[in-house]
C-alpha distance (Angstrom), angle and dihedral (degrees) to the residues before:
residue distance angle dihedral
X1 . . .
X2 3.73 . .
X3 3.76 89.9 .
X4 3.79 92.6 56.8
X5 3.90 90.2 48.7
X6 3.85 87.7 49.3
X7 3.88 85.9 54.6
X8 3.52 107.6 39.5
X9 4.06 81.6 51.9
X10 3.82 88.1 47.5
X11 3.77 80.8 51.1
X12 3.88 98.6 61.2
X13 3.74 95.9 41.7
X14 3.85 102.5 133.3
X15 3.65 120.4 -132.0
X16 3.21 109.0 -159.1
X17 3.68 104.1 -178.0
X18 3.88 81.3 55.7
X19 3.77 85.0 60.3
X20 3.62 86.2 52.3
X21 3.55 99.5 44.7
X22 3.86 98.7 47.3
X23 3.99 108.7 18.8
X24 4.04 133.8 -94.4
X25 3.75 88.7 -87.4
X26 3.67 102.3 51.9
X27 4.00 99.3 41.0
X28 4.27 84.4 50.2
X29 3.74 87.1 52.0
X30 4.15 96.9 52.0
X31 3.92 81.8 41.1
X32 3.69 92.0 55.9
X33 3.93 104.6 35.4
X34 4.04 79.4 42.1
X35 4.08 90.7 60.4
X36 3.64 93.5 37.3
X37 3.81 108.4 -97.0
X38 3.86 132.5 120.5
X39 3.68 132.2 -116.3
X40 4.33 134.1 -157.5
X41 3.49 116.8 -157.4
X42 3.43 123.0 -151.5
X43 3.69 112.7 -76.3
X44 3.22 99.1 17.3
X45 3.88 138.3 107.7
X46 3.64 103.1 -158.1
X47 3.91 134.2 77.0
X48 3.75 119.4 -116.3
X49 3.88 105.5 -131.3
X50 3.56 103.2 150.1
X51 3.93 123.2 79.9
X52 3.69 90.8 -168.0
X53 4.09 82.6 58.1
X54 3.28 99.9 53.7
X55 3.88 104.2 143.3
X56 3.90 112.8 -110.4
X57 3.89 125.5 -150.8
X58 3.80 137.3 81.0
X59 3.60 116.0 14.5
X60 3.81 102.1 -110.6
X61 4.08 101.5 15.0
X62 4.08 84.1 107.2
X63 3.90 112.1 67.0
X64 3.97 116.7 -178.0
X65 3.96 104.9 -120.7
X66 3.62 104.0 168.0
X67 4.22 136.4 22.8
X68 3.76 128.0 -157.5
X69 3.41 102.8 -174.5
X70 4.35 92.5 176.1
X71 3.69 103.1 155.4
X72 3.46 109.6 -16.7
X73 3.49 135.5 124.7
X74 3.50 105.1 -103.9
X75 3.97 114.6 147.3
X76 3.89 144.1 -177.8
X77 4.54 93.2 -97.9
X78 3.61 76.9 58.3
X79 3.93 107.0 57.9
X80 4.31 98.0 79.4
X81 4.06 71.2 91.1
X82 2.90 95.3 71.7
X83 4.03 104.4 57.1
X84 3.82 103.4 75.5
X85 4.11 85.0 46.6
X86 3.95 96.9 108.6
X87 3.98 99.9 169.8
X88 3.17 110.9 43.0
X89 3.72 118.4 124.0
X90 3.82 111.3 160.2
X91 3.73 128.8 55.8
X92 3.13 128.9 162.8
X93 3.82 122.5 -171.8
X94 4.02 108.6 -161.0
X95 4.21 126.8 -179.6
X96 4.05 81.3 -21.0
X97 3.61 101.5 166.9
X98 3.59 97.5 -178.9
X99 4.01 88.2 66.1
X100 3.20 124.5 108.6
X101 4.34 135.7 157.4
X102 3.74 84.3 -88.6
X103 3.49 93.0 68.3
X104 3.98 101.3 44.5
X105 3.62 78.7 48.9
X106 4.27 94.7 59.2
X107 3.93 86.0 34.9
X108 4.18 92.7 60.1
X109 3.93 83.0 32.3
X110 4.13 88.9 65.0
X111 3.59 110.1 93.6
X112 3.83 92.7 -156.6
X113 3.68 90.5 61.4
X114 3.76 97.3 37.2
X115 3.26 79.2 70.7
X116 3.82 119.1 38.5
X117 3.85 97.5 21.6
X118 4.41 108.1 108.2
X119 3.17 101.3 160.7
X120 3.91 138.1 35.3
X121 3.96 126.5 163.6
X122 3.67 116.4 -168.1
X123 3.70 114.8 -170.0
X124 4.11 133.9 160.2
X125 3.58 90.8 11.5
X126 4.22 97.1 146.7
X127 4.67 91.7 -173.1
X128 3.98 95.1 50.4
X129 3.42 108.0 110.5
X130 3.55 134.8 -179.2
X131 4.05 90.0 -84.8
X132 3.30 98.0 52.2
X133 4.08 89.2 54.8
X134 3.89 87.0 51.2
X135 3.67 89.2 54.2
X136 3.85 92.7 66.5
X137 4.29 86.6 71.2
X138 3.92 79.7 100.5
X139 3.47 94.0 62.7
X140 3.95 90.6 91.7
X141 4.24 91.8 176.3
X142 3.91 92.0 49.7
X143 3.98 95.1 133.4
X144 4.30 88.5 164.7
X145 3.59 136.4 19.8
X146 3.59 117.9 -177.9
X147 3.95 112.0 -164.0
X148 4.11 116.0 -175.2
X149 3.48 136.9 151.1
X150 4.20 103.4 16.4
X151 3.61 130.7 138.7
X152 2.95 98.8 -178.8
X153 3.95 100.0 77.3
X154 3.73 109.8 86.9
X155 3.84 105.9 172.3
X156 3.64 102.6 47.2
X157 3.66 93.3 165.7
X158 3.62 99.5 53.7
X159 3.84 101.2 42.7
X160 3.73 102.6 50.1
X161 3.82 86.3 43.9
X162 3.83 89.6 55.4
X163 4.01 93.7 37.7
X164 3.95 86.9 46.9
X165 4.32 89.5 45.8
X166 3.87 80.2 50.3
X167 3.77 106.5 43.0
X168 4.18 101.4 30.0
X169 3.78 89.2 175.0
X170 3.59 94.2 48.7
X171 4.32 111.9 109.9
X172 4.25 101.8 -151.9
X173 3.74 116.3 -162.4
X174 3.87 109.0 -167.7
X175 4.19 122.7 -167.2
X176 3.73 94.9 173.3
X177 3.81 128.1 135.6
């Protein structure tokens, strides 16, 4: 198990000359398909899954529009990907055991995403707490929030009343016990 961990942190390293060398977009989508999620580009239909698939051609033509993050391996080291990402307006975050309130917290902290990011689902997620769904406040384009399956939020009441006070616009659908 302690290998694994070593990995998956091995795994969101960020390489920032990589970013440099290849744009924000394509260095997030090796990161992702690297760790296990999928990525939409713009125009597109289909998921990216495979790294081997990546699509080649002009640096920049491919811009990361959606992230399903189900089961993968993504964690907070990782997330300086995610700050030259300036379309991206899904994510969903699914039985992600690497995340945590300090990573909703860098997510609503990214100014890209504050402001393209509509929609994010978060779902499964055992170390999100009731913090780390205050955190998203900064997410000022939030139009949904889906929130199922978390344990980790004690005082239901009180948070989506000061997430809702914060982000009027913002539809939240809840599935929690």
């Amino acid at each position: 198990r302690a290998f694994w961990g070593w990995l998956n942190a091995v795994f969101n390293k960020v390489d920032h000359e990589r970013i440099q060398a290849v744009g924000p977009d394509r260095a997030a989508s090796e990161w992702l398909l690297r760790c296990g999620a999928l990525v939409r580009y713009q125009g597109s239909p289909k998921w990216q899954q495979d790294y081997n698939g990546l699509p080649t051609g002009p640096l920049g033509k491919y811009k990361i529009e959606a992230i399903n993050a189900t089961d993968s391996c993504i964690m907070y080291r990782g997330f300086d990907y995610l700050d030259g990402l300036e379309h991206v307006t899904d994510i969903k975050l699914e039985k992600c055991m690497y995340i945590q309130d300090e990573c909703l917290q860098r997510l609503s902290e990214t100014s890209n995403l504050q402001k393209s990011l509509q929609q994010l689902k978060i779902i499964s997620c055992g170390n999100v707490t009731d913090k780390g769904i205050l955190a998203l406040h900064k997410l000022t384009n939030l139009e949904y929030l889906y929130l199922s399956d978390l344990p980790g939020i004690r005082e239901k009441e009180t948070t989506f009343r000061v997430l809702q006070q914060a982000l009027p616009n913002l539809e939240l659908e809840l599935d929690l016990e």
